[in-house]
Every structure is written in structure tokens, then in C-alpha cells.
C-alpha positions as CSV (number, residue, x, y, z in Angstrom):
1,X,0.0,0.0,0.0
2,X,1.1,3.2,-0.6
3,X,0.6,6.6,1.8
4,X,-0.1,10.1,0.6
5,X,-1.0,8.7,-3.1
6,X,-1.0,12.7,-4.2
7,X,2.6,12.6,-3.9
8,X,3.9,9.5,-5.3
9,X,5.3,9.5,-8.6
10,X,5.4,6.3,-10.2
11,X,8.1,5.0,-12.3
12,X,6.0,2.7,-14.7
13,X,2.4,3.0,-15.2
14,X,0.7,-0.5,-16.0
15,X,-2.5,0.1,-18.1
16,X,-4.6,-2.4,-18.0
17,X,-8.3,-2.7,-20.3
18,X,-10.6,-4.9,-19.1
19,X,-14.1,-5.9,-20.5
20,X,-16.2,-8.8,-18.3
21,X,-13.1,-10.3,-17.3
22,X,-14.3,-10.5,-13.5
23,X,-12.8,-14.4,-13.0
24,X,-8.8,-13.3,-14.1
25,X,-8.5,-9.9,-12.4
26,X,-7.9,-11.6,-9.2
27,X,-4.9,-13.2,-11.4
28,X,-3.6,-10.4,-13.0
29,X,-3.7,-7.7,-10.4
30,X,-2.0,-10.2,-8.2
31,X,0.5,-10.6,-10.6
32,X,1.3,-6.6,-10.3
33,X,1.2,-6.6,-6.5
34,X,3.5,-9.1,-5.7
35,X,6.1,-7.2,-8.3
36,X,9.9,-6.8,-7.1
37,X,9.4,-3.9,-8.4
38,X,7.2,-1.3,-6.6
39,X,7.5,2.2,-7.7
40,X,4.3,1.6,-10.2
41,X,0.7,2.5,-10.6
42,X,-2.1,0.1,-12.1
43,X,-4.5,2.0,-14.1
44,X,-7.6,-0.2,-14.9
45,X,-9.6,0.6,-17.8
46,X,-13.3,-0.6,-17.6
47,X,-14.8,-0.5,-21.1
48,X,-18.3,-0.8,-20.1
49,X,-18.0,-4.8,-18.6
50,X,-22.0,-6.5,-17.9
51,X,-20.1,-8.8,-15.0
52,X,-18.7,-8.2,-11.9
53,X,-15.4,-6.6,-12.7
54,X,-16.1,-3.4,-10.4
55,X,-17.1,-5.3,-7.5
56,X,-13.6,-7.2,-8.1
57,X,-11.4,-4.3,-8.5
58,X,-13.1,-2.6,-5.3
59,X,-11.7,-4.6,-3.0
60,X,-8.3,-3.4,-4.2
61,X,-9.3,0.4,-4.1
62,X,-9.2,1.0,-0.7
63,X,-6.1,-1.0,0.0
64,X,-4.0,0.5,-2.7
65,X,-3.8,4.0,-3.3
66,X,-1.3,3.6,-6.3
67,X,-4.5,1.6,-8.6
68,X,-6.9,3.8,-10.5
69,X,-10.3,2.7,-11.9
70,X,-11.9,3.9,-14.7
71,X,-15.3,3.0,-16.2
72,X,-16.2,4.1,-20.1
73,X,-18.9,2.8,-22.4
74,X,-17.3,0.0,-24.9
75,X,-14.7,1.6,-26.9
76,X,-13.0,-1.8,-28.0
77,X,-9.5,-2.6,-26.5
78,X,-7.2,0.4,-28.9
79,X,-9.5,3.3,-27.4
80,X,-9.3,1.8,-24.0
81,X,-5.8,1.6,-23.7
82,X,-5.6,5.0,-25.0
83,X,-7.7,6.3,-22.4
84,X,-5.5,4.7,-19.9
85,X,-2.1,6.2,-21.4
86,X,-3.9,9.3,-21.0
87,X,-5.0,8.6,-17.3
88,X,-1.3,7.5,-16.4
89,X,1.4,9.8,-15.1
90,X,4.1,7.0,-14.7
91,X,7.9,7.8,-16.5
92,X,7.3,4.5,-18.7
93,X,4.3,2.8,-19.4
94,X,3.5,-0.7,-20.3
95,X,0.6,-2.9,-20.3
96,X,-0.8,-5.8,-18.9
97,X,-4.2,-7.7,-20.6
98,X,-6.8,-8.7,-18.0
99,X,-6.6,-12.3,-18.8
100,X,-2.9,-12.5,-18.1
101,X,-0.1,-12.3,-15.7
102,X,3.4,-10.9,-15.0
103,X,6.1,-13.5,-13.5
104,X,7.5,-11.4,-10.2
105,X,10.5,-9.8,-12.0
106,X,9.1,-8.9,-14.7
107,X,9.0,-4.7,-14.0
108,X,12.2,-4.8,-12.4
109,X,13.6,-6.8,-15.7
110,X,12.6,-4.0,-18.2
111,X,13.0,-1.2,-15.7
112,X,16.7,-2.3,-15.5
113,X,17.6,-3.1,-19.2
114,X,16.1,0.8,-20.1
115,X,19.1,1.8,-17.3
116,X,21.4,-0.1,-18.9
117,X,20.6,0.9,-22.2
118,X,19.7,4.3,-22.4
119,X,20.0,4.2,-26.2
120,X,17.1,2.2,-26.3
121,X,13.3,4.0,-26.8
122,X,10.7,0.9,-26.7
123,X,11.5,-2.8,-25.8
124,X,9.0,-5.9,-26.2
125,X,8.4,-9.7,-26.0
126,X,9.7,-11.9,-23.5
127,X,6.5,-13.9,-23.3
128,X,5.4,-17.2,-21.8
129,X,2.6,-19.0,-24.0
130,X,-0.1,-21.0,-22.3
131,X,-2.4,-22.8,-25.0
132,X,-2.1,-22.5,-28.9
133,X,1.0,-20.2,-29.5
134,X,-0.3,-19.8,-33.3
135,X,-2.5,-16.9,-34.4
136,X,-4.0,-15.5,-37.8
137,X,-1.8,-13.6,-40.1
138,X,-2.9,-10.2,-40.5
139,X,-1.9,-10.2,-43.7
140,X,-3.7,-13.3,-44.7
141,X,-6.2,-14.9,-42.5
142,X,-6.2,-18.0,-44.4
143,X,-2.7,-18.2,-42.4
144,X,-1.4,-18.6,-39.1
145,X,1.7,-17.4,-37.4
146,X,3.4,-18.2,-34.4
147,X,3.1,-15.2,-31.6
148,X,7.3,-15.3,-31.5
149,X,6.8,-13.4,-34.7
150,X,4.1,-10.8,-33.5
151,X,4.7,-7.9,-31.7
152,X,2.9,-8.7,-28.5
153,X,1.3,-5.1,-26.9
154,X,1.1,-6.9,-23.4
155,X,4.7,-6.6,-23.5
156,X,5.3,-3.4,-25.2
157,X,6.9,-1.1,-22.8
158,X,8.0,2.4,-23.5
159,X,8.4,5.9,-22.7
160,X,4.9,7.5,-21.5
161,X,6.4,10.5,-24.4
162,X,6.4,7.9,-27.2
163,X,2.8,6.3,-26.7
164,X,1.6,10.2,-26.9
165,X,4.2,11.1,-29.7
166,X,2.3,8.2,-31.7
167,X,-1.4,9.2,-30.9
168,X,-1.5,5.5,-29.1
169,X,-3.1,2.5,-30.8
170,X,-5.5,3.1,-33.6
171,X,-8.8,1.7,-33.6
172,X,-8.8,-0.9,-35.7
173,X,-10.6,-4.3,-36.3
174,X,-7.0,-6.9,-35.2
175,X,-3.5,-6.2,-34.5
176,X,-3.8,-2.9,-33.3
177,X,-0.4,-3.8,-31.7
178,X,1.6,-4.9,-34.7
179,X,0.3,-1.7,-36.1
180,X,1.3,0.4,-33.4
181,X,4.5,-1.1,-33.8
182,X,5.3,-0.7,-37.4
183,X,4.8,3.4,-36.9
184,X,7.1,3.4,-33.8
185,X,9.6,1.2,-35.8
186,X,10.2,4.0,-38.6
187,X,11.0,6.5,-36.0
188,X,12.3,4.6,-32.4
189,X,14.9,2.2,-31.5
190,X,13.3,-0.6,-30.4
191,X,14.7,-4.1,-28.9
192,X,13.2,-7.6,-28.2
193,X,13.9,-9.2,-24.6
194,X,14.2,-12.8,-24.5
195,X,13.3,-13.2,-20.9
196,X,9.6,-14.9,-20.6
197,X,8.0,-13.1,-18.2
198,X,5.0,-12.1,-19.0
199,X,2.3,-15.0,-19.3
200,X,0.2,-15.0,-22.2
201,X,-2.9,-16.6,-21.6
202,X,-4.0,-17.7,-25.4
203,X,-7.6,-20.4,-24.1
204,X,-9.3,-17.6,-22.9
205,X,-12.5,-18.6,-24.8
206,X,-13.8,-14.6,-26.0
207,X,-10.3,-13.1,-26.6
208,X,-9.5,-11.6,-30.1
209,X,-7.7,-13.3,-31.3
210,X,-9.8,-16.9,-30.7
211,X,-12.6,-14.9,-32.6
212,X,-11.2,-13.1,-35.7
């Protein structure tokens, strides 16, 4: 928990969209809290959920100052995560799905390899797969490819300047994060981590990418 929430600064701001996911958040913001890492904030995006994802985040309200709620009507996941980037005031920002989880070191990890490489604007990947690691090709849905050769945006983690630089993810109908990459690519050094840390749950029944 942290005291006098008006004058911490966080380091990394984790935005998080959520949309009736009410059975992982326990999961995921769990994931966050038990971080070696701890100079962060946890902004949760609520894009209008039906279930009981309010009543689940609640609990976590009063006990941590340094994780925000916020309720819109359904934007879809791009606008959602926008509005969070927006909401944040964290140094870097990264992300977090609702339906997934961070390994404990994961913060620390990324925090340390931006210290260590100051050249560096965006990093991503590092991912552990549970279920099918094969999606469809953007470029082809007839086709699939293996998620070691997408740009994952759970993992993306950046500058809070760059996400604003790049007027954050575009709403558009898949791979809003591959796209999001390719315009930060042209203009950003950008490196992909090897260590699997954050946990990509891909048998979640409703996600995206189970329903393009």
C-alpha cells in the first residue's frame, strides 16, 4: 500500500483494459502486487464490462492508493488503452491484458535493461505461452503465425512520451499492436527481450484473437 497517493510518482504506469473479465482480475492484479518492483501505478480501464469486474477491482481500491479505476462505455481494446495512457502519469508505461499475468520480476527486468541501455526507446516480447501459440496472419487470415513473430502489446513497454508522440493505438478491427509497432519502428529504436515473463494466456475462450 502506498501513503499520501498525491505525492507518489510512479516510475512505470501498467495500463490495464478490461471488458467482463471478472474471473482473471484476481490473477492479474495479483500478478502486479506481488512485483519486485514497486515504484508503479495500475490503471484499470473498464470498457463498459456486464459482470462483476467493479465489485472485483473494489476490493483493491481502498487497500492500494497507487490503482486507478476507470469506467467508459465500450470503446474496444485500442481506445481503451488510450484512455488509460492518458490517465497515467508513470515515466514509462506498459501494459498488462486482463486475462494474463506478469512473472515477479518482470517490472524490475525491463525497468533495469532501459538503465542499462539508455539508447534504447521501446523494448518488447519476452512472453510465456499457455495454449495455442499460433495466431491468424494479418496479412492473410487464411494463415497462421506463431506469436514469436508478433509484436505482443502486453509486452510493449516504452516511454509514457512515445505512446503520446504516436497518438497511441488506432482503432482498428486486429492487430492494433503490430500496427502500433510498425509506426514506432520508422522513427524509435526498439529491442526484443528474451526473458519470458509475462504469461500469455492464449484459451481464454472470448479473446480476439480466438474470434477473428
Amino acid at each position: 500500500m502506498i501513503s499520501a497517493y498525491k505525492y507518489y510518482v510512479p516510475e512505470i504506469s501498467i495500463i490495464m483494459a478490461v471488458y467482463n473479465r471478472a474471473g482473471f482480475l484476481d490473477r492479474s492484479i495479483g500478478s502486479v502486487i506481488s512485483q519486485s518492483f514497486t515504484k508503479w501505478e495500475l490503471v484499470i480501464v473498464d470498457d463498459g464490462s456486464t459482470d462483476a469486474a467493479f465489485e472485483t477491482v473494489n476490493k483493491y481500491l481502498s487497500e492500494y492508493e497507487n490503482i486507478k479505476y476507470i469506467k467508459h462505455k465500450n470503446r474496444k481494446l485500442a481506445l481503451t488503452r488510450n484512455a488509460g495512457i492518458l490517465a497515467s502519469s508513470g515515466k514509462y508505461i506498459t501494459f498488462l491484458d486482463s486475462d494474463d499475468e506478469y512473472k515477479k520480476e518482470h517490472l524490475e527486468l525491463r525497468y533495469n535493461f532501459f538503465l542499462q541501455n539508455p539508447d534504447v526507446d521501446f523494448v518488447h516480447g519476452g512472453v510465456e505461452i499457455i495454449g495455442d501459440p499460433y495466431v491468424k496472419d494479418k496479412n492473410d487470415f487464411s494463415k497462421s503465425i506463431h506469436l514469436n513473430e508478433c509484436a505482443i502489446g502486453g509486452t510493449f513497454f516504452a516511454k509514457r512520451e512515445l505512446f503520446l508522440s504516436l497518438n497511441g493505438f488506432f482503432d482498428i478491427p486486429y492487430s492494433e499492436d503490430s500496427e502500433l509497432y510498425e509506426r514506432a519502428v520508422k522513427i524509435y529504436k526498439i529491442k526484443k527481450v528474451d526473458y519470458p515473463t509475462y504469461i500469455y494466456y492464449r484459451n481464454t475462450p472470448d479473446s480476439i484473437c480466438n474470434n477473428i
